[in-house]
C-alpha positions in Angstrom: -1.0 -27.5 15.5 2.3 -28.1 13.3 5.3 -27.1 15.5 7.2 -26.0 12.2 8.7 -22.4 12.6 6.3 -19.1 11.9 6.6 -16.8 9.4 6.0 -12.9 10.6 5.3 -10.9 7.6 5.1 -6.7 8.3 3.8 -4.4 5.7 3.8 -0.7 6.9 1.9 1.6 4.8 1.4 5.3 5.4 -2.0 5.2 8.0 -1.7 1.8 9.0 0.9 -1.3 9.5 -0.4 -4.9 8.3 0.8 -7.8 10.0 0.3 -11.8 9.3 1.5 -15.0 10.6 1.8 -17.8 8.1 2.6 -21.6 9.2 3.3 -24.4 6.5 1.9 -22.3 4.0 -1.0 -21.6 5.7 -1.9 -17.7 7.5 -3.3 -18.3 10.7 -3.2 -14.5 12.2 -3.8 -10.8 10.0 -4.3 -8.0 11.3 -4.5 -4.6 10.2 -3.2 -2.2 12.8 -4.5 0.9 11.9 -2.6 4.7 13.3 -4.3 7.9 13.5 -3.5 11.6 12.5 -3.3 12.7 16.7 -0.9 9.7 17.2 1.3 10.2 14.3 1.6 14.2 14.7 4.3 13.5 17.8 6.2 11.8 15.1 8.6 14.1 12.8 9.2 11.8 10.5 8.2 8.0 9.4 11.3 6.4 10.9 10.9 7.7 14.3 7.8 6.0 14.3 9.4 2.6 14.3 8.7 2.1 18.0 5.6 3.1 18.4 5.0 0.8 15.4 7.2 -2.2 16.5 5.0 -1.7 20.3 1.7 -2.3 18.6 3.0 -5.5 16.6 4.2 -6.9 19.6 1.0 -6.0 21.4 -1.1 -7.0 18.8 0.6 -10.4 18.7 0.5 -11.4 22.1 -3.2 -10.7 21.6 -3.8 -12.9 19.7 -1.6 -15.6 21.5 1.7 -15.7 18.7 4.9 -16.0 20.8 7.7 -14.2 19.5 10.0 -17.4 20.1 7.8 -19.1 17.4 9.0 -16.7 15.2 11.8 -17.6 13.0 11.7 -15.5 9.8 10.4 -12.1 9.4 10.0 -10.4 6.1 9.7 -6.7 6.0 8.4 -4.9 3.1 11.6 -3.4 1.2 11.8 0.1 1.4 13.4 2.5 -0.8 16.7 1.3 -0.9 19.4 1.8 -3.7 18.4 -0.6 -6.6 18.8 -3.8 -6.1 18.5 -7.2 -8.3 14.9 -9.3 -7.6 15.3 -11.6 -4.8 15.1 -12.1 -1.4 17.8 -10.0 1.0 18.8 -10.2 4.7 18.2 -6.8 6.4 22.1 -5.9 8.0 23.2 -2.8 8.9 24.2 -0.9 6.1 20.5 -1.2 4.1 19.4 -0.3 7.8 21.5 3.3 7.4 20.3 3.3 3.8 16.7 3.2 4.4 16.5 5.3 7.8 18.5 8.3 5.6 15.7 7.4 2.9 18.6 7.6 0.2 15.8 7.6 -2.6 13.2 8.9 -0.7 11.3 8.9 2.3 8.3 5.9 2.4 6.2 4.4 5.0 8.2 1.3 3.3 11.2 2.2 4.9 10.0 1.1 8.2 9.6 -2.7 6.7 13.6 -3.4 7.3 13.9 -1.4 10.5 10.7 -3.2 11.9 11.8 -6.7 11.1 15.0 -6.2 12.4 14.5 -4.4 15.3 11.5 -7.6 16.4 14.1 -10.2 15.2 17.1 -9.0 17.5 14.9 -10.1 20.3 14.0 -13.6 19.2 17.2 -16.2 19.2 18.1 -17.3 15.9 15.7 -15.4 14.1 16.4 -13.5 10.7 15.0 -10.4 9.1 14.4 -10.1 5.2 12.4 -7.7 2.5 11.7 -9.2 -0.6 11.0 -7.3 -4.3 11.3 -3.7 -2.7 9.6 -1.1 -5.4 13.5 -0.1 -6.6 14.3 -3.9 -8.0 15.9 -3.0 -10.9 16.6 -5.6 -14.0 16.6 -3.0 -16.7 18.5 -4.3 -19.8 21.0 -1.2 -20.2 19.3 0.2 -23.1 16.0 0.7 -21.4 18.3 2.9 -19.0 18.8 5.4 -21.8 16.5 8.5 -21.6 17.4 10.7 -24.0 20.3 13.0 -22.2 23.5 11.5 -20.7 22.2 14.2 -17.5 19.7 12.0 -16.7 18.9 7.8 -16.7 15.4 6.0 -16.8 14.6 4.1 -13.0 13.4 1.1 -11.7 10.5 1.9 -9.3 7.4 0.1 -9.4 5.4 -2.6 -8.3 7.9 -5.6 -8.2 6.6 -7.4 -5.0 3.2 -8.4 -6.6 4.1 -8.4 -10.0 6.7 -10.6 -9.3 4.5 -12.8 -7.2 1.7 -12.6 -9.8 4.2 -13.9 -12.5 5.1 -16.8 -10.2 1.2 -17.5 -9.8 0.5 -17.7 -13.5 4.2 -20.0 -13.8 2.8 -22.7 -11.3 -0.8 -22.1 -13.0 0.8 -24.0 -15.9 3.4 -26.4 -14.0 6.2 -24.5 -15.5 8.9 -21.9 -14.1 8.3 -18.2 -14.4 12.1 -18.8 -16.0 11.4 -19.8 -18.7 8.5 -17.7 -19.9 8.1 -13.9 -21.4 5.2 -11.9 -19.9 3.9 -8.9 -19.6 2.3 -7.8 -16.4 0.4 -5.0 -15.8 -0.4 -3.2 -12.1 -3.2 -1.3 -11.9 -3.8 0.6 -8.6 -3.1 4.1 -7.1 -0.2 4.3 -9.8 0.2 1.8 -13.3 3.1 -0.2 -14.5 3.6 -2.1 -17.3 6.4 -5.0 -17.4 8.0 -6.6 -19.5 9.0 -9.8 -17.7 11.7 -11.8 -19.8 13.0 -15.3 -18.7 12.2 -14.0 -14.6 13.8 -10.6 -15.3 11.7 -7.3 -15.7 14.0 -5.9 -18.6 11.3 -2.6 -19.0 9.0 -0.7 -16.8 7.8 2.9 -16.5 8.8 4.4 -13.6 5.4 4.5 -11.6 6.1 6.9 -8.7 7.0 9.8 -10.5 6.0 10.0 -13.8 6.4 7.6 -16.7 3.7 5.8 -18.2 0.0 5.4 -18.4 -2.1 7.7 -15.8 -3.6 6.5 -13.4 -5.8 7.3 -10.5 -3.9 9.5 -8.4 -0.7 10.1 -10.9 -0.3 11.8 -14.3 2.5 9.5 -15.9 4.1 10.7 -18.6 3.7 14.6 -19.5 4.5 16.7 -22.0 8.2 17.7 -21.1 8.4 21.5 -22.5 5.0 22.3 -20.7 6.1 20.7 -17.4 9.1 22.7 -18.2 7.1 26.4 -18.8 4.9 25.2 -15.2 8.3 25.0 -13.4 9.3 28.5 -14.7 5.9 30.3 -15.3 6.1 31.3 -11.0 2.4 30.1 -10.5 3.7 27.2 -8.8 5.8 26.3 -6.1 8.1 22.4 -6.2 5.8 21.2 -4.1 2.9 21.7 -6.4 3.9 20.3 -9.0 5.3 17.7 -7.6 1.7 16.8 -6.3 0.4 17.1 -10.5 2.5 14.4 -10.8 2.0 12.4 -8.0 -1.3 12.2 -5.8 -3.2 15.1 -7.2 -2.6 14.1 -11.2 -4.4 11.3 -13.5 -8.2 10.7 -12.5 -8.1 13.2 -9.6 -7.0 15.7 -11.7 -9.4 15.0 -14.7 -12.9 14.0 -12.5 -11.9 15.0 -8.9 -11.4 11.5 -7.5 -9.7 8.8 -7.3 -12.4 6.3 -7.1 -12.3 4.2 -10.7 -15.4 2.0 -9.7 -17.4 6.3 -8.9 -15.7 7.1 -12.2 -17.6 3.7 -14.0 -20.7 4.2 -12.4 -20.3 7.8 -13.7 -19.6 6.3 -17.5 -22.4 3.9 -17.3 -25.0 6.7 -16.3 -23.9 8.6 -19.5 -21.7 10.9 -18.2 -19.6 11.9 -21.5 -16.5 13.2 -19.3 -16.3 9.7 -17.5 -16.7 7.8 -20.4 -13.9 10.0 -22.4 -10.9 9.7 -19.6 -12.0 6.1 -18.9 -11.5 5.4 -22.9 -8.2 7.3 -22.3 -7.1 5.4 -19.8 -7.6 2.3 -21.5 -5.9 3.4 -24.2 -2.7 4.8 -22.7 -2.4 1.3 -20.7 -3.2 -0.5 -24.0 -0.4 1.7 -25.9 2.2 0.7 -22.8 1.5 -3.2 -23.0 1.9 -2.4 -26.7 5.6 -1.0 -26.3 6.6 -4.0 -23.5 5.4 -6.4 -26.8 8.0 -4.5 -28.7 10.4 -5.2 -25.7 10.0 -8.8 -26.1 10.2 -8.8 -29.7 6.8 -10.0 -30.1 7.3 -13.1 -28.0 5.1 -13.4 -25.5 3.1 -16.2 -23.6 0.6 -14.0 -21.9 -0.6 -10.5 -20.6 -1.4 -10.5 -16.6 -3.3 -7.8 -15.3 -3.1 -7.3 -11.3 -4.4 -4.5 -8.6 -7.5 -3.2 -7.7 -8.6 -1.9 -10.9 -8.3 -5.3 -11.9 -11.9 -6.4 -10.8 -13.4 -4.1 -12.7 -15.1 -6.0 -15.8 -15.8 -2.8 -17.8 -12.0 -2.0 -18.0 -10.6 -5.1 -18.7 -13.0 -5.3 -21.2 -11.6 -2.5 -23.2 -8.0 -3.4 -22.8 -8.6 -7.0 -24.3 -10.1 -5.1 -26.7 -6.9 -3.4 -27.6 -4.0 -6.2 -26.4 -5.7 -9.6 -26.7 -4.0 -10.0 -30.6 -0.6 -10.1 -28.6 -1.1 -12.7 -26.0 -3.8 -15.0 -24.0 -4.9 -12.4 -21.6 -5.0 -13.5 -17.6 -6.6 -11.6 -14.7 -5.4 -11.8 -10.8 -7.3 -8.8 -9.4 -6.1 -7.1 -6.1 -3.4 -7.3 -4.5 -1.9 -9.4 -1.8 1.7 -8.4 -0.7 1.4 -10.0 2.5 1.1 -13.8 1.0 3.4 -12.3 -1.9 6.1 -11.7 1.0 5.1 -14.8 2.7 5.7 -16.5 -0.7 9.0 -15.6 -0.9 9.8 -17.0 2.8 8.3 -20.4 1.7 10.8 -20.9 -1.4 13.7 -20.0 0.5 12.8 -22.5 3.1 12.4 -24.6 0.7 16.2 -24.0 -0.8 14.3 -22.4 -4.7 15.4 -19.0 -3.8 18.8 -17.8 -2.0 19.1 -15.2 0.5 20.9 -12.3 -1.1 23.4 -9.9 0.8 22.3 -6.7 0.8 25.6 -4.5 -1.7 28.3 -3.1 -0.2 
């Protein structure tokens, strides 16, 4: 066994927290620790559930026989933090105050920082990073503009594996994500499109909270003076429409789940509704890559679809169909933030990306 330094990498999602160890490149421990309704109901919110979190990683890895003092580098999934540039950060105190107010929002990402630090403080000489938190912000100031000075277009998507997936495709052809213009499109529980210039996403729809295609669980963009009559109409409360938009909207909504490989097997049995909002998907994601072309002024060396919905053959058939004129069309389905994170660890060991200081 090499006796280089370990990589921790910590992922905290809503029901669960992931965890690996890589080595020279290589994982050699995952786990995913999953939590339960009755355990996190003592909780009152997600940050107080750091140390019952941060007990069950350290538990989990003595389990398994990983010794903290092995540990040199932890990455944390970023949480939602101000915006921040691409890159790789150091987790201090100030993002720590940042995330644990949830200045953006409150995520089960916001426990990524706080996790990694809080482990790192008890190993000498260890560090704790996040890496491409869903607020990495490159917008070129024009794509900031919304249409009223009282309000500004934002950064949130997913930048950790489109990022990572960009890189992939770079190193597929021996050249540096740098230098090339894509366009990379997420497709999970929420859509975005990129539009990846040189190594910096210039565009994306906001995919928390409505811009862009729908998807699954969200309704992306919406008619503005309807949402507007909803708001007023006093059939619904902020909370419900807030859920239209996000987790209740898109293909739950429309067919009453959020299951896109149901909804196939749905379209392929001849069920007309399945095979209507599955065209309409399709087409809104197609219409998106087509306005990221636009972006790029037409030059770009290739589409990348990632996510779950990904694998599915039927769906990437259609959007070919639509977007292979633009550009050679490349598929890297699912998702894999814990070797995206780990990714990120090995090029700044390796002195190709910088450690960043979190603003102040």
């Amino acid at each position: 066994m090499s006796n280089s330094p370990k990589i921790l990498v910590i992922n905290p999602g809503s029901t669960s927290t992931k965890i690996a160890v890589f080595q020279d490149e290589t994982c050699i421990m995952e786990n995913n620790i999953r939590h339960y309704l009755d355990e996190l109901v003592h909780y009152p919110t997600i940050i107080s559930q750091y140390e019952f979190r941060k007990d069950l990683i350290e538990g989990t890895l003595e389990m398994e026989g990983i010794s903290l003092q092995d540990i040199k580098i932890i990455m944390g999934r970023g949480g939602l933090t101000y915006p921040l540039e691409s890159g790789v950060y150091e987790v201090d105190d100030r993002m720590l105050t940042h995330v644990r107010k949830g200045v953006l929002g409150q995520h089960a990402s916001n426990l990524g920082p706080v996790l990694a630090h809080s482990i790192a403080k008890e190993i000498p000489g260890a560090k704790a990073y996040i890496a491409d938190p869903v607020v990495t912000d490159e917008l070129e100031p024009v794509a900031r503009v919304s249409g009223h000075p009282r309000f500004e277009r934002r950064s949130i998507f997913h930048a950790l594996n489109q990022k990572a997936v960009a890189r992939m495709f770079a190193n597929s052809l021996s050249e540096k994500y740098e230098n090339l213009n894509l366009i990379v499109i997420h497709m999970g529980g929420g859509v975005s499109v990129g539009a990846h210039c040189k190594g910096r996403v210039v565009d994306v729809n906001n995919a928390l909270d409505g811009e862009g295609p729908f998807s699954p669980e969200r309704s992306g963009t919406l008619p503005v003076g309807q949402i507007v009559e909803a708001c007023f109409c006093g059939n619904f409360t902020e909370e419900e429409i807030r859920h239209m938009i996000t987790g209740e909207g898109g293909m739950v909504a429309y067919m009453k789940t959020n299951s896109m490989l149901d909804i196939v097997k749905l379209s392929e049995n001849g069920d007309e509704k399945a095979v209507f909002y599955l065209e309409a998907f399709t087409y809104q994601v197609s219409k998106a890559i087509g306005e990221m072309a636009t972006v790029l002024k037409g030059q770009v060396d290739a589409i990348l679809f990632t996510g779950g919905i990904a694998y599915n053959e039927t769906l990437i058939a259609k959007l070919k169909e639509r977007v292979a004129f633009i550009a050679p069309v490349t598929i890297f389905a699912g998702e894999d933030e814990m070797a995206a994170l780990a990714m990120n660890a090995f090029l700044m060991q390796k002195g190709e990306l910088k450690p960043l200081k979190y603003p102040h």
